[in-house]
C-alpha beads as a LAMMPS data file, in Angstrom:
LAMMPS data file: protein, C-alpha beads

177 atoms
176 bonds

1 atom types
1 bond types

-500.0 500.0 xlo xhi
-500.0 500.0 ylo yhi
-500.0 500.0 zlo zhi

Masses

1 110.0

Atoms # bond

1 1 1 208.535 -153.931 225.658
2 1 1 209.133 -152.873 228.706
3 1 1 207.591 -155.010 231.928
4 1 1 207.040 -155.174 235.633
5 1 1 209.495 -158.145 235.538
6 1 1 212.462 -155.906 234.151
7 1 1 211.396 -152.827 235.937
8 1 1 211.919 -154.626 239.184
9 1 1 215.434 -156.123 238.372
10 1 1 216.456 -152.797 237.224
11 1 1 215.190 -151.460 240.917
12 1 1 216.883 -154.432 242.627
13 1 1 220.254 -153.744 241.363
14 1 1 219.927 -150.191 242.187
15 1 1 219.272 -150.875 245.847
16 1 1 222.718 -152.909 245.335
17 1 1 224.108 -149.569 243.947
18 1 1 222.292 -147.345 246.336
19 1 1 223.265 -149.459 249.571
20 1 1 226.919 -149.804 248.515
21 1 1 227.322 -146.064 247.956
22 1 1 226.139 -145.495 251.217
23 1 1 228.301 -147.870 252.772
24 1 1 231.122 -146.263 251.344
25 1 1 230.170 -142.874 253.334
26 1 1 229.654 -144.879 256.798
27 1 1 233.187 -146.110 256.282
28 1 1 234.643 -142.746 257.054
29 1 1 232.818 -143.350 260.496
30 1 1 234.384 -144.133 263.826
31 1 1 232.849 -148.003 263.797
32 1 1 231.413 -146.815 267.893
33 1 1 229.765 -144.232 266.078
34 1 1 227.549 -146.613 264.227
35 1 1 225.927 -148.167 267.280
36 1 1 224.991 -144.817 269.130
37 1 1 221.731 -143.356 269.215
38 1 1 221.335 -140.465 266.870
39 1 1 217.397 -140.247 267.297
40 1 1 216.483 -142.531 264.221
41 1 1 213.671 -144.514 264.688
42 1 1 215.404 -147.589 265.255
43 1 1 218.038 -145.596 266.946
44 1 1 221.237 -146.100 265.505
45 1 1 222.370 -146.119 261.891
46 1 1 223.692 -150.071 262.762
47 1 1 219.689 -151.248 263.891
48 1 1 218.169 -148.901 261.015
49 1 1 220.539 -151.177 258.705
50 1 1 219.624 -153.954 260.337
51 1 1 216.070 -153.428 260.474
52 1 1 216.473 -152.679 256.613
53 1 1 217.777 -156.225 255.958
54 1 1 215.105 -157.878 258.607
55 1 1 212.378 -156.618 256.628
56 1 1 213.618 -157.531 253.266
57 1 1 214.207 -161.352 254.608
58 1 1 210.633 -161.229 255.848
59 1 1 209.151 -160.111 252.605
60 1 1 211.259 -162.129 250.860
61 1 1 210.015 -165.328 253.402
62 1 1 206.381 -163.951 252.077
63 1 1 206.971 -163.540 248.630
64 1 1 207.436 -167.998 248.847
65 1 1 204.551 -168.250 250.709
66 1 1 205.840 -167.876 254.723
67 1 1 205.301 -165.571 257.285
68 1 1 207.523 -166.233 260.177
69 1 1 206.935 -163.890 263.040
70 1 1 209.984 -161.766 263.704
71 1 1 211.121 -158.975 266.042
72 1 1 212.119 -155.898 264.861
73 1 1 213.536 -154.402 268.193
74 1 1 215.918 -156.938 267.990
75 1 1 219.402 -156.273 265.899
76 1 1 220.366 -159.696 264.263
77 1 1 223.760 -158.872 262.974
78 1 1 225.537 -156.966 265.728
79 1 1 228.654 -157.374 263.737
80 1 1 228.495 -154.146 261.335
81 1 1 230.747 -155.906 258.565
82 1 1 228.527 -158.959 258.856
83 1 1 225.621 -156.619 258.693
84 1 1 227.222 -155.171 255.098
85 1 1 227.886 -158.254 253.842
86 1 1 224.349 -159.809 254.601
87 1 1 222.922 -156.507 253.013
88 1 1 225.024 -156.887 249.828
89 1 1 223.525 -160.770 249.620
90 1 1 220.148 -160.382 250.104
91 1 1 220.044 -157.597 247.507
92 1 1 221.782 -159.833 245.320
93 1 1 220.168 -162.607 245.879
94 1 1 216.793 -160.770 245.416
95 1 1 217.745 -159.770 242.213
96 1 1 218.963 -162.978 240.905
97 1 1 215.530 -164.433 242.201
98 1 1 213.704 -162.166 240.402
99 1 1 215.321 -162.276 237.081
100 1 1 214.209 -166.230 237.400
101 1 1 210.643 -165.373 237.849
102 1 1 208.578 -165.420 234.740
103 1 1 206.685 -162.299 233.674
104 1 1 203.046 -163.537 235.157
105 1 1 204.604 -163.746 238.729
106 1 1 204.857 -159.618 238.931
107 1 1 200.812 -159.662 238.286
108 1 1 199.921 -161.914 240.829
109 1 1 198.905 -161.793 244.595
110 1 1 200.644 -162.999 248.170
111 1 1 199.103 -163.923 250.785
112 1 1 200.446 -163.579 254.591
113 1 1 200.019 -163.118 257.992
114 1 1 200.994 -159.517 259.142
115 1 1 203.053 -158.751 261.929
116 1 1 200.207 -158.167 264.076
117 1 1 199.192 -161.943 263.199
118 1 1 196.248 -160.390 260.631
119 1 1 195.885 -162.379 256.991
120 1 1 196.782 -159.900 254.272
121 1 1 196.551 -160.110 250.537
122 1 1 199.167 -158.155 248.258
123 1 1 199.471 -157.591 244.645
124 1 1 203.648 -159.081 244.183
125 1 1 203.994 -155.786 242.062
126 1 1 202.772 -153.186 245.688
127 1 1 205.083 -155.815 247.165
128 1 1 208.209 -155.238 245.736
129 1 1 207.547 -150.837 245.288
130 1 1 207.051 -150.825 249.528
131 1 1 209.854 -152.803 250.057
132 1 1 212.202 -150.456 247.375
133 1 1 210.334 -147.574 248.757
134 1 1 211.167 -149.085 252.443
135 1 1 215.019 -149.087 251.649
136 1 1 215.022 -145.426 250.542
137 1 1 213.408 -144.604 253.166
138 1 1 215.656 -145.552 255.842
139 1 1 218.734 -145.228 253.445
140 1 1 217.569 -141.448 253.676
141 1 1 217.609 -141.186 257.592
142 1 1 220.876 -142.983 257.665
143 1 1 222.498 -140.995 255.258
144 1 1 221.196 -137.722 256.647
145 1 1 222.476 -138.330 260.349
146 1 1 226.413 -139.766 258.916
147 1 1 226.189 -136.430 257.023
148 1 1 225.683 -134.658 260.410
149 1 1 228.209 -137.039 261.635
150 1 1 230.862 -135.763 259.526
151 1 1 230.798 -138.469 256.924
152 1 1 230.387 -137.836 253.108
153 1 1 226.803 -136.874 251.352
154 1 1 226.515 -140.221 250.234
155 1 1 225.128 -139.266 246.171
156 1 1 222.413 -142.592 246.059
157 1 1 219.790 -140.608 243.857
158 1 1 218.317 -142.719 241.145
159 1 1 219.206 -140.687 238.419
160 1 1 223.178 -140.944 239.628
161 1 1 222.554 -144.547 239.347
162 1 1 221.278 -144.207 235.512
163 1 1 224.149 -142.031 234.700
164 1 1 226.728 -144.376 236.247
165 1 1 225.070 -147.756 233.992
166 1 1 225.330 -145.598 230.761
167 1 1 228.937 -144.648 231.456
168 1 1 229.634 -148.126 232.312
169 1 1 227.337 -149.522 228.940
170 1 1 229.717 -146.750 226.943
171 1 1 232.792 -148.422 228.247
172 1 1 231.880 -151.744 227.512
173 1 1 231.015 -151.116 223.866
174 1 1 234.035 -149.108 223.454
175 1 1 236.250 -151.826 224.758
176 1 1 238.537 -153.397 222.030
177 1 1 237.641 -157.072 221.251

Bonds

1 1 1 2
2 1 2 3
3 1 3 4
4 1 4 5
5 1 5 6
6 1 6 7
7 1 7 8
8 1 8 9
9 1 9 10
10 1 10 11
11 1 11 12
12 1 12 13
13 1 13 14
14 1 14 15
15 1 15 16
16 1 16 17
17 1 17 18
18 1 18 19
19 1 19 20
20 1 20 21
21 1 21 22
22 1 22 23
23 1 23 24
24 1 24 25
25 1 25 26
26 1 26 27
27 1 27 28
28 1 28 29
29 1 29 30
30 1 30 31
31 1 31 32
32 1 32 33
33 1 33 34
34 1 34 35
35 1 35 36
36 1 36 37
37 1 37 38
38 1 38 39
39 1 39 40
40 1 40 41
41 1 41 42
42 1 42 43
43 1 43 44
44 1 44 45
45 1 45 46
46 1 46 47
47 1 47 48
48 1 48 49
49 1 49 50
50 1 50 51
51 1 51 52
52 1 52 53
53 1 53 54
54 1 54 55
55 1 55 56
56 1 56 57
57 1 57 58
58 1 58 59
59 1 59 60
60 1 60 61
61 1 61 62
62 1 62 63
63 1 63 64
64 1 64 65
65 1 65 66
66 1 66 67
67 1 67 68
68 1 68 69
69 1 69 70
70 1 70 71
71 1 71 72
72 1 72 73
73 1 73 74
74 1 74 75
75 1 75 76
76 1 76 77
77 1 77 78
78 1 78 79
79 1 79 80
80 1 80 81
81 1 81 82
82 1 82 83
83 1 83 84
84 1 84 85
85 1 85 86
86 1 86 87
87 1 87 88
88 1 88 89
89 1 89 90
90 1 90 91
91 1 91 92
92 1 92 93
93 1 93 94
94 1 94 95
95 1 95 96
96 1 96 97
97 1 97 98
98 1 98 99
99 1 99 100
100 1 100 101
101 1 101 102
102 1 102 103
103 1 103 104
104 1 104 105
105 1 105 106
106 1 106 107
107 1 107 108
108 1 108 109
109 1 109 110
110 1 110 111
111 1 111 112
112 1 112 113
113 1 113 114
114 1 114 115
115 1 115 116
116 1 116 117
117 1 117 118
118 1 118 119
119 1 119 120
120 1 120 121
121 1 121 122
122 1 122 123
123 1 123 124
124 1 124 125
125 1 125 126
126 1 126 127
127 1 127 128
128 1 128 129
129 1 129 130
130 1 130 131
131 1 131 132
132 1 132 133
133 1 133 134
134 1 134 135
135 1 135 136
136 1 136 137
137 1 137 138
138 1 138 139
139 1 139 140
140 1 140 141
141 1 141 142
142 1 142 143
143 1 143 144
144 1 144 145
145 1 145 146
146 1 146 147
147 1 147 148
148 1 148 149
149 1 149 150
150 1 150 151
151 1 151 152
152 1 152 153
153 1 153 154
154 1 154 155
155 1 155 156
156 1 156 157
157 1 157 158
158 1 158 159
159 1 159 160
160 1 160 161
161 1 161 162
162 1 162 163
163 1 163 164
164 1 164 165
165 1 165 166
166 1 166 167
167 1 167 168
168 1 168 169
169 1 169 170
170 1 170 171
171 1 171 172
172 1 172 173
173 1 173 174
174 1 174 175
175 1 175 176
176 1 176 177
């Protein structure tokens, strides 16, 4: 039987998958290149990442019940290799933190303060597809202006994902004892 529980683990480790393939097509950037403005929102493909790994922390801080006010303007890892790093944690982490939660926790409600200081109510299931929806999102405008850049089409679709976890499922159960 297939749940919301497994269905989000699944997603969390391919936003792992997904972030580290695109990381592998910034790395055949110029590192100055990564702080310029190429008319993102956010700017830069460095604050877009950053923002991406802000907003995870903060719904992660609301998933346990906190909503600490935070800027988004602001980059908190100006150190792009700190910045990876972080990103590779927290997706990580999520993941791990999720595979602990028991099946009833995916059908149940958060509650929060908004940024703009308003109480909200959330079902932990609309949660979790915004802030995987979130990632792609910017993952998209990143990838699209280092592809302009000269770096790589970065090949983070979902399905190349799937194909890559049967091949490696195929190796594993062909792998001598």
């Amino acid at each position: 039987m297939y749940s919301w529980k497994s269905y989000f683990v699944v997603q969390a480790d391919y936003q792992s998958w997904a972030n580290n393939v695109l990381f592998e097509s910034l790395g055949h950037l110029k590192p100055d290149v990564l702080e310029r403005d190429e008319g993102l929102f956010f700017k830069s493909i460095h604050h877009t990442v950053d923002h991406m790994l802000v907003v995870s922390q903060l719904w992660w801080d609301r998933l346990q019940g906190n909503s600490p006010p935070v800027n988004l303007r602001e980059i908190r890892y100006p150190v792009w290799r700190e910045l990876q790093n972080a990103m590779r944690h927290e997706t990580r982490h999520l993941q791990e933190w999720l595979e602990g939660q028991s099946d009833l926790f995916f059908e149940d409600e958060i509650k929060f303060s908004s940024s703009d200081g308003q109480p909200r109510t959330m079902w932990v299931r609309d949660m979790l597809n915004h802030l995987f929806i979130h990632y792609a999102h910017h993952r998209g405008q990143v990838s699209a202006a280092a592809t302009r850049l000269g770096a790589p089409c970065p090949a983070m679709d979902y399905l190349y994902y799937r194909r890559e976890m049967e091949k490696l499922l195929e190796q594993a159960r062909q792998a001598p004892r």
